[in-house]
DRENSE-324023 format. One line per field, with one value per residue (C-alpha): residue in one letter; x, y, z; residue number from 1; chain. Coordinates in pm, 1 decimal, m for minus. Example, Ala and Ser with C-alpha at 12.3 -4.5 7.8 and 13.67 -1.06 7.14 Angstrom:
2
type	c(A; S)
X	c(1230.0; 1367.0)
Y	c(m450.0; m106.0)
Z	c(780.0; 714.0)
seq	c(1; 2)
mol	c(A; A)
REM end
This chain:
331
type	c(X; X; X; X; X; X; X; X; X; X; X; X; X; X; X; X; X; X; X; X; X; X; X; X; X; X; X; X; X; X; X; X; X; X; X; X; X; X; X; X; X; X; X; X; X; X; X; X; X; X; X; X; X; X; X; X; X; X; X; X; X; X; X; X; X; X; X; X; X; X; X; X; X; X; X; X; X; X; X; X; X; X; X; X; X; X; X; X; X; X; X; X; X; X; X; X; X; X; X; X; X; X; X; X; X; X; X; X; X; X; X; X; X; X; X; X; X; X; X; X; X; X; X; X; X; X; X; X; X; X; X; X; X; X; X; X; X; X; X; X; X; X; X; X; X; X; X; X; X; X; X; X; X; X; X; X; X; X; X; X; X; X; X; X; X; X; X; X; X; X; X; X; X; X; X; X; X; X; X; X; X; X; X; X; X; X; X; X; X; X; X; X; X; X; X; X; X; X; X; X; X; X; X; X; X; X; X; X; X; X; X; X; X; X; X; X; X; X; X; X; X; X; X; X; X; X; X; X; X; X; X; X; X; X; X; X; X; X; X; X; X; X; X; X; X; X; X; X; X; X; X; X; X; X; X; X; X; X; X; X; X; X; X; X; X; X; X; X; X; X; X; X; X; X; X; X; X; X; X; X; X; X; X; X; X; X; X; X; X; X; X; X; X; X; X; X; X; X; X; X; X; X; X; X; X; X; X; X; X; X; X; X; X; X; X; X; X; X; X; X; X; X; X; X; X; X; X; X; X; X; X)
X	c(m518.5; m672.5; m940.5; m593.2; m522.3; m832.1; m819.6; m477.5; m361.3; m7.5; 79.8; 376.7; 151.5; m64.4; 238.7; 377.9; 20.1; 61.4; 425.6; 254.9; m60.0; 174.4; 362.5; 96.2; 74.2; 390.1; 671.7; 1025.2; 1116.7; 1460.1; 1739.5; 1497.0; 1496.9; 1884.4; 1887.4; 1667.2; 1807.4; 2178.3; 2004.0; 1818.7; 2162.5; 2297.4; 1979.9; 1936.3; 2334.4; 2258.8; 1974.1; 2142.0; 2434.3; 2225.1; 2029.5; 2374.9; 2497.8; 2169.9; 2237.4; 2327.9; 2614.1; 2475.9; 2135.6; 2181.2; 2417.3; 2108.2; 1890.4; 2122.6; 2068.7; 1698.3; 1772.9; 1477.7; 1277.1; 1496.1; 1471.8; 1116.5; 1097.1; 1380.2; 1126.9; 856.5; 1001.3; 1257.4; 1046.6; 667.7; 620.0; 782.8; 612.7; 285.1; 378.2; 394.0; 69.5; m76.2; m25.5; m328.1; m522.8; m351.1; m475.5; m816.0; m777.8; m453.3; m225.1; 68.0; 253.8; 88.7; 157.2; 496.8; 506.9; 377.5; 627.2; 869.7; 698.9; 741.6; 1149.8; 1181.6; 1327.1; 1115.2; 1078.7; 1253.6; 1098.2; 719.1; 804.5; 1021.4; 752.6; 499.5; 645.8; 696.0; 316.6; 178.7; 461.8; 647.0; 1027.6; 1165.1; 1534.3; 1475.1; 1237.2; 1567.5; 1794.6; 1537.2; 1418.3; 1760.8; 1944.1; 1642.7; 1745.9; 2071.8; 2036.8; 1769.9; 2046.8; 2200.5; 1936.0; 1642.2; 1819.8; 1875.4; 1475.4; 1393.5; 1594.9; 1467.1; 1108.3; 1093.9; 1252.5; 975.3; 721.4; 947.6; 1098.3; 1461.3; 1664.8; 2039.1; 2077.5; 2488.4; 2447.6; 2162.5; 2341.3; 2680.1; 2439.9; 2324.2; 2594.9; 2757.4; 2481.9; 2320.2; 2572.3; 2841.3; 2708.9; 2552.8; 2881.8; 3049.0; 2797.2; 2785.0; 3163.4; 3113.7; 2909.0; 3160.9; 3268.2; 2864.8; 2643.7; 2612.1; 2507.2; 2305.8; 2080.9; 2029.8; 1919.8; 1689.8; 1355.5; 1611.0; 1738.4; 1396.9; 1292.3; 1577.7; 1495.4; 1147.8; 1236.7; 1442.2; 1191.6; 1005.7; 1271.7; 1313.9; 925.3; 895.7; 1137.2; 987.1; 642.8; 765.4; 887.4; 586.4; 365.3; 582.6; 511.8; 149.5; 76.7; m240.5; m323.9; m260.6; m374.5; m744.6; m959.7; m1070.0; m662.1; m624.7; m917.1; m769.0; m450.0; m617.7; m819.2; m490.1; m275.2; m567.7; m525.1; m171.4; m109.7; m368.3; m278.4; 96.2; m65.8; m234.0; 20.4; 295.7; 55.3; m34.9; 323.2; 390.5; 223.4; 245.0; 683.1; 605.1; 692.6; 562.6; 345.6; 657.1; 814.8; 466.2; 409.8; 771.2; 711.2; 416.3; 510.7; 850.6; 801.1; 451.4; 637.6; 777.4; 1014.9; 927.4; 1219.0; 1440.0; 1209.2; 1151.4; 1519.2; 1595.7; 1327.9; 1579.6; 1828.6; 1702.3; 1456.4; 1481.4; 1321.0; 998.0; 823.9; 972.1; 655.8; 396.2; 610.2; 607.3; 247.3; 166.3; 441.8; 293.3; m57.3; 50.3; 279.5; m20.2; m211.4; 44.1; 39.1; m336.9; m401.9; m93.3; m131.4; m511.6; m342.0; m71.9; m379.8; m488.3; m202.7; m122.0; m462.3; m452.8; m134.1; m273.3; m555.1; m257.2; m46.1; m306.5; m349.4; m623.7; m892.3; m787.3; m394.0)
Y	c(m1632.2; m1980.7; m1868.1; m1796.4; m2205.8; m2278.8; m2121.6; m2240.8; m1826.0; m1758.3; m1530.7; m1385.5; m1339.9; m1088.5; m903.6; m908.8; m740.1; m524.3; m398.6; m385.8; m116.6; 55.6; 134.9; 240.5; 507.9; 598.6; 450.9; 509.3; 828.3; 1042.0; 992.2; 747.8; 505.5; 546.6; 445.0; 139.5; 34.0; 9.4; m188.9; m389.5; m464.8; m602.0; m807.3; m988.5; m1123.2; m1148.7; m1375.3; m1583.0; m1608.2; m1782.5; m2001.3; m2160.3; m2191.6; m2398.4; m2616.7; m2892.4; m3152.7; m3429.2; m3416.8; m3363.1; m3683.2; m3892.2; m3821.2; m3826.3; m4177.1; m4117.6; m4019.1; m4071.7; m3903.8; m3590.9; m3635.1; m3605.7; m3299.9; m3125.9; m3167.1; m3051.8; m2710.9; m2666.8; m2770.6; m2824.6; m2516.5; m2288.8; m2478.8; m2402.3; m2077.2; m2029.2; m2172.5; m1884.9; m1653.5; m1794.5; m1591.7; m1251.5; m1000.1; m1082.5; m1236.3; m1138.3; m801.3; m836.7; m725.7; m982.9; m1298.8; m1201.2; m1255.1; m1598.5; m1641.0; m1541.7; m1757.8; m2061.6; m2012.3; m2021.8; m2291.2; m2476.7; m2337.8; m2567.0; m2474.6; m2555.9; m2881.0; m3038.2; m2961.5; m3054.0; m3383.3; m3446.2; m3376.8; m3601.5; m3906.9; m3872.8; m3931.6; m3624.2; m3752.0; m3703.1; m3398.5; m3215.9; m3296.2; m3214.1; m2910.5; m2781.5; m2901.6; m2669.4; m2356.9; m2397.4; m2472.5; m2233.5; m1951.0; m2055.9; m2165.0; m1933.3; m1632.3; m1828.5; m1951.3; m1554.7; m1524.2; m1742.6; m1709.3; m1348.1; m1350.0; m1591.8; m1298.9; m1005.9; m915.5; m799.9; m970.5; m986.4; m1352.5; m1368.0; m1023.8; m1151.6; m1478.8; m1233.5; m1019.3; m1312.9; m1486.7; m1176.2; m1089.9; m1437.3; m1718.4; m1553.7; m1520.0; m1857.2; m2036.8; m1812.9; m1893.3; m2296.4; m2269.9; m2129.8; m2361.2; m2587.1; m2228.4; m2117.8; m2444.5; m2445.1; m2111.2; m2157.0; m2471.6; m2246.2; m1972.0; m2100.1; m1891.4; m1515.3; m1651.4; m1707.0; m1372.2; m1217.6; m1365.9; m1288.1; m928.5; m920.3; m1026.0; m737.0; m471.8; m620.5; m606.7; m241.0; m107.1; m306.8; m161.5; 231.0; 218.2; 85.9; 270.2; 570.4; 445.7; 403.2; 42.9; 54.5; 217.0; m114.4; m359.7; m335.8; m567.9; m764.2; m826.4; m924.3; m1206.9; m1312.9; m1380.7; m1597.9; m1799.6; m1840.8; m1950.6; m2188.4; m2355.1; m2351.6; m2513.8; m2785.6; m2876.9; m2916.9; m3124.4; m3347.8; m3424.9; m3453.1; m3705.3; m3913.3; m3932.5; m4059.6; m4331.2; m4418.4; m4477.1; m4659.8; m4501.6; m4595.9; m4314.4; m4158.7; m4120.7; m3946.1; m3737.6; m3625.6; m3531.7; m3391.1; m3144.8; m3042.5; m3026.1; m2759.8; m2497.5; m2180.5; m1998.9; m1681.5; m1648.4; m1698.4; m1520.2; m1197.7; m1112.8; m1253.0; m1046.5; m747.5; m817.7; m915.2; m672.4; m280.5; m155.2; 36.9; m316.0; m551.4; m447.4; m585.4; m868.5; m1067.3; m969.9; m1299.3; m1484.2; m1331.3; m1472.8; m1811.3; m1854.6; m1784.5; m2090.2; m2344.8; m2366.1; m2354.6; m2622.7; m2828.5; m2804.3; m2946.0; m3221.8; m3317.6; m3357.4; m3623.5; m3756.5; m3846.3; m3978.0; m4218.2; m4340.7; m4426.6; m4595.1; m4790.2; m4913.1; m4990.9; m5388.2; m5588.2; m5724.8; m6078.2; m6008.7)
Z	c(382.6; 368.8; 82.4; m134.9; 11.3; m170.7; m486.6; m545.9; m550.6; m553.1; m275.3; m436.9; m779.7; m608.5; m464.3; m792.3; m930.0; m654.1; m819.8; m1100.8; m969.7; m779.8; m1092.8; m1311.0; m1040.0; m937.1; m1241.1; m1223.0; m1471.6; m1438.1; m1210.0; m996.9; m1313.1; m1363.4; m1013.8; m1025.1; m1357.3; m1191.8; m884.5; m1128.2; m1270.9; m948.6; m869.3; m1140.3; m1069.4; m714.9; m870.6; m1076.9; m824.2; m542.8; m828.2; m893.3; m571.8; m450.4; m708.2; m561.2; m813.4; m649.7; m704.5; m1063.6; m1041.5; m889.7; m1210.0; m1468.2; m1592.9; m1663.5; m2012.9; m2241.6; m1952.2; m2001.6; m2370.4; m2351.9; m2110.4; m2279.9; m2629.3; m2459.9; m2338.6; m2634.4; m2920.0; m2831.4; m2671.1; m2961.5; m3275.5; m3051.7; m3033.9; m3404.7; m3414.0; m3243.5; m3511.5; m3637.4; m3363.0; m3413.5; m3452.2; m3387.9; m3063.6; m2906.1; m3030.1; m3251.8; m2856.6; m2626.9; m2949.4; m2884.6; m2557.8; m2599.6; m2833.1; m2601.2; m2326.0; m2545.3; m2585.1; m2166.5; m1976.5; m1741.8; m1349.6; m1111.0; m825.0; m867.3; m1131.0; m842.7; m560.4; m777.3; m848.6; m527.0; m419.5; m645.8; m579.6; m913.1; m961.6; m782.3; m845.2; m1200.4; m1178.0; m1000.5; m1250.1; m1559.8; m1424.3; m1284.5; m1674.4; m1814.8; m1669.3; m1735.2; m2107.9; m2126.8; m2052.1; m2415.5; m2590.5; m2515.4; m2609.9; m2980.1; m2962.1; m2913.3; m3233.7; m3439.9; m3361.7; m3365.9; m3714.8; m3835.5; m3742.0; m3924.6; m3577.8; m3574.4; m3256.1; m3229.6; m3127.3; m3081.2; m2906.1; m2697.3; m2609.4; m2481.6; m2271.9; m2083.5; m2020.0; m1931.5; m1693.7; m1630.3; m1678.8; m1503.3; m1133.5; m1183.9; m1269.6; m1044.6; m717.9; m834.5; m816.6; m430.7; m366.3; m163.5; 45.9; 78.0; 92.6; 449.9; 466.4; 174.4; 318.9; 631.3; 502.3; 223.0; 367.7; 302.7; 12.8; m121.4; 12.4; m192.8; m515.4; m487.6; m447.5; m741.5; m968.9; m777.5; m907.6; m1235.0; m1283.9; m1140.0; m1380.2; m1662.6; m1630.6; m1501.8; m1894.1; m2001.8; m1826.0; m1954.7; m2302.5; m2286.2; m2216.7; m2059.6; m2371.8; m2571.2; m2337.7; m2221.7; m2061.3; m2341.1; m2418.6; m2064.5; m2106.8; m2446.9; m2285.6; m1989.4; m2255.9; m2475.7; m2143.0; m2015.8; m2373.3; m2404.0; m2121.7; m2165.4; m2501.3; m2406.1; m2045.8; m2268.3; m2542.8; m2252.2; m2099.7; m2406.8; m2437.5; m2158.7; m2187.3; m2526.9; m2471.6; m2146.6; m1885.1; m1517.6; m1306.9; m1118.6; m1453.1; m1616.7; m1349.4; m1350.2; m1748.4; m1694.8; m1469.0; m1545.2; m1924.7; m1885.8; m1675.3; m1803.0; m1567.3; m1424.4; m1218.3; m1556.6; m1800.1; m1668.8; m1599.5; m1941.5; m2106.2; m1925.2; m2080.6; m2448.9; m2510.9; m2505.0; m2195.5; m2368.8; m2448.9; m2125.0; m1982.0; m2251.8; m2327.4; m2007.9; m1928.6; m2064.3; m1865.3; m1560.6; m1632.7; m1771.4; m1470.0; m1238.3; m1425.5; m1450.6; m1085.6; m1006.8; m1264.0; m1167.8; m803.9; m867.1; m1091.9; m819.0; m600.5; m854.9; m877.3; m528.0; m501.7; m744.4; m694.9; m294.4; m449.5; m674.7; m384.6; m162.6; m125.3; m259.2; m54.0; m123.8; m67.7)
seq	c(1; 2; 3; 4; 5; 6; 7; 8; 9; 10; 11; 12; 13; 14; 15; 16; 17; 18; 19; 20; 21; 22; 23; 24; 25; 26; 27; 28; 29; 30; 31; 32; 33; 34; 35; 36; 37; 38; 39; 40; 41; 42; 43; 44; 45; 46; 47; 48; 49; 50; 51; 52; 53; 54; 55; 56; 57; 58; 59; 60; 61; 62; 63; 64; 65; 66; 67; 68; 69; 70; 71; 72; 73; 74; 75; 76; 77; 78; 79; 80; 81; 82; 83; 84; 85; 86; 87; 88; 89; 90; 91; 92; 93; 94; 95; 96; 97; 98; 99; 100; 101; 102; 103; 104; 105; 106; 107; 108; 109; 110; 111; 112; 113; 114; 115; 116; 117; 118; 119; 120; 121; 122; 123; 124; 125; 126; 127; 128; 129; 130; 131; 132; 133; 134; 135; 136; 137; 138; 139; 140; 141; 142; 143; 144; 145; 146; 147; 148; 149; 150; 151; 152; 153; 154; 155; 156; 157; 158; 159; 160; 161; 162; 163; 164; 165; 166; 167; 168; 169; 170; 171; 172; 173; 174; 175; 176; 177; 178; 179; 180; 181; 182; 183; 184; 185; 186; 187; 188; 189; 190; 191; 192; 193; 194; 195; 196; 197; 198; 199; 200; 201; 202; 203; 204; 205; 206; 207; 208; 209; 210; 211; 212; 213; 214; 215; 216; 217; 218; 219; 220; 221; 222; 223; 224; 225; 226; 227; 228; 229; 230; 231; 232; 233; 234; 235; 236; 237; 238; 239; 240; 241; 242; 243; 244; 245; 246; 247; 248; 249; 250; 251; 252; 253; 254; 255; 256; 257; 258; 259; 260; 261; 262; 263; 264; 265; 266; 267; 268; 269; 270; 271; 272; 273; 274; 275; 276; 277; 278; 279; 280; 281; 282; 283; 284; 285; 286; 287; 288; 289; 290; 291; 292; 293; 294; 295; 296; 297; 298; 299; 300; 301; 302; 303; 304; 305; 306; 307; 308; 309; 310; 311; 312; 313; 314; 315; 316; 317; 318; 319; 320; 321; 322; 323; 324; 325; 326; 327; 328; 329; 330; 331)
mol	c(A; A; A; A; A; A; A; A; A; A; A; A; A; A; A; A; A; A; A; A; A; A; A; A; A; A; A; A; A; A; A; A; A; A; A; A; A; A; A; A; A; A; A; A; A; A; A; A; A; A; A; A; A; A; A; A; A; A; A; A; A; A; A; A; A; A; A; A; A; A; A; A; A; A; A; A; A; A; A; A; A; A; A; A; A; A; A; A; A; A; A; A; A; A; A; A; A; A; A; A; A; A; A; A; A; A; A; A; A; A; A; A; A; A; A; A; A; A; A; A; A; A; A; A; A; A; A; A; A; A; A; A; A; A; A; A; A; A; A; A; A; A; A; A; A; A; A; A; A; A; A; A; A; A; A; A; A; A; A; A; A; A; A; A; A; A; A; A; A; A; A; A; A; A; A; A; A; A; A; A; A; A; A; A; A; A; A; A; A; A; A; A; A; A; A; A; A; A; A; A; A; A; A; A; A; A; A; A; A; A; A; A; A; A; A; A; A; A; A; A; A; A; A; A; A; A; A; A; A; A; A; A; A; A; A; A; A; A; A; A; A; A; A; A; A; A; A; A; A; A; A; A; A; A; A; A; A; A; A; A; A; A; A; A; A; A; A; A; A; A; A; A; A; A; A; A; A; A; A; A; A; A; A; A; A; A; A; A; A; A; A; A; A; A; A; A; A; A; A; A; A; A; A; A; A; A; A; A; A; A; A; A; A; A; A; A; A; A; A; A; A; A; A; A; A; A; A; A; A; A; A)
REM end
């Protein structure tokens, strides 16, 4: 596997391709989808169940204080992102299909990942006691105020989404098991930090599940039809730009309010992810099942590209930060 090493590949992204192939095939129709939809059910809590029991109180308490830092990243995910989003409309329908612009749109109203900001971060030297505490404050208010961002921007584009039923559904189905599993946390933590490498392998395979029944009702409902190759390429092109406008303005920001390199890197990284952990469960429970499918195709692909470019980037970033601390010639 070292050629996937080189081009930066996500191992779990072609798996998750895989899902998807083997669904266009062979979907989920009958009492074989009533099935999988009740497991999806119970997956997605299982999900959000471990996600708040690995969250660990004190390493939100070490970051806490960084507050203009969060300010910025919580801007950056909550409000950069979706007014960028509206932007796109601009390109529909000529370049991308009134479907795939709203899955942007939705893409835009997701919290940050945790995972990939926080290794990320740590890869390239940045403030990682702040990056946990960003990253992990993202996903929790992006349980509340996602659902609300769906709202709103879908309205703006004539779309009709039941925000205060949306909200219910997730923390019915979301914020439950998370509060629920952080609240265990002091029974389960030791068995949690041992068995990181299954609990890992567990989440993984319920964004598996989640995807295969997304797609089996897609595929049902004709969405190869929609989306052809030229779609595809319009929504690598449209993530590859996304994600470097938001790069750049998170950068230039930065700067500009003066914060040190640990503190940019930390920004620059936590506030360009998207979660697709959070965002394709989410999309389960907001949207009705026929159009899951097309609407986090885009998530998929954008989530792919956030951590080729960014893992290049932390490469950059560590490098440059060596070249910063090592001592002059005449010292």
């Amino acid at each position: 596997m070292g050629w996937l090493q080189r081009l930066r590949i996500d191992r779990f992204l072609l798996v998750l391709i895989l899902v998807v192939v083997a669904t266009s095939i062979l979907p989920a129709e009958g009492r074989a989808k009533i099935f999988f939809e009740h497991l999806t059910t119970a997956a997605i809590a299982l999900l959000f169940f471990m996600h708040g029991a690995k969250l660990s109180r004190e390493a939100i308490k070490a970051g806490m204080g960084h507050w203009r830092l969060h300010l910025v990243v919580f801007s950056s995910t909550f409000i950069l992102f979706p007014l960028l989003g509206i932007g796109m409309t601009l390109l529909t329908p000529v370049v991308l299909t009134p479907t795939l612009y709203l899955g942007f749109l939705y893409l835009c109203a997701l919290p940050a990942t945790v995972q990939s900001a926080i290794a990320f971060t740590s890869i390239a030297g940045g403030n990682v006691a702040a990056a946990i505490c960003s990253a992990s404050a993202s996903s929790i208010l992006g349980v509340f105020l996602s659902p609300i961002l769906v709202g709103v921007l879908m309205q703006t584009q004539g779309g009709e989404t039941d925000t205060l039923h949306a909200i219910g559904a997730i923390i019915m189905q979301l914020m439950v098991p998370f509060v629920i599993g952080h609240l265990s946390r002091p029974l389960i933590a030791n068995w949690v930090d041992r068995h990181r490498k299954l609990i890992s392998i567990t989440d993984q395979s319920s964004i598996l599940l989640v995807v295969y029944v997304a797609f089996s009702e897609a595929v049902v409902q004709g969405i190869w039809g929609q989306i052809n190759g030229w779609s595809l390429l319009a929504v690598v092109a449209c993530s590859i730009l996304l994600l470097a406008i938001v790069l750049l303005i998170n950068t230039l920001a930065a700067r500009k309010l003066g914060f040190n390199t640990a503190d940019e890197i930390t920004i620059v990284f936590c506030g360009s992810k998207k979660s697709l952990a959070n965002g394709i469960p989410m999309a389960n429970v907001l949207f009705p099942a026929a159009v899951v499918g097309g609407m986090v195709l885009p998530l998929m692909i954008f989530h792919q590209i956030q951590l080729m470019v960014c893992a290049m980037l932390a490469q950059r970033y560590a490098k440059r930060l060596s070249k910063e601390q090592e001592p002059s010639p005449g010292a």
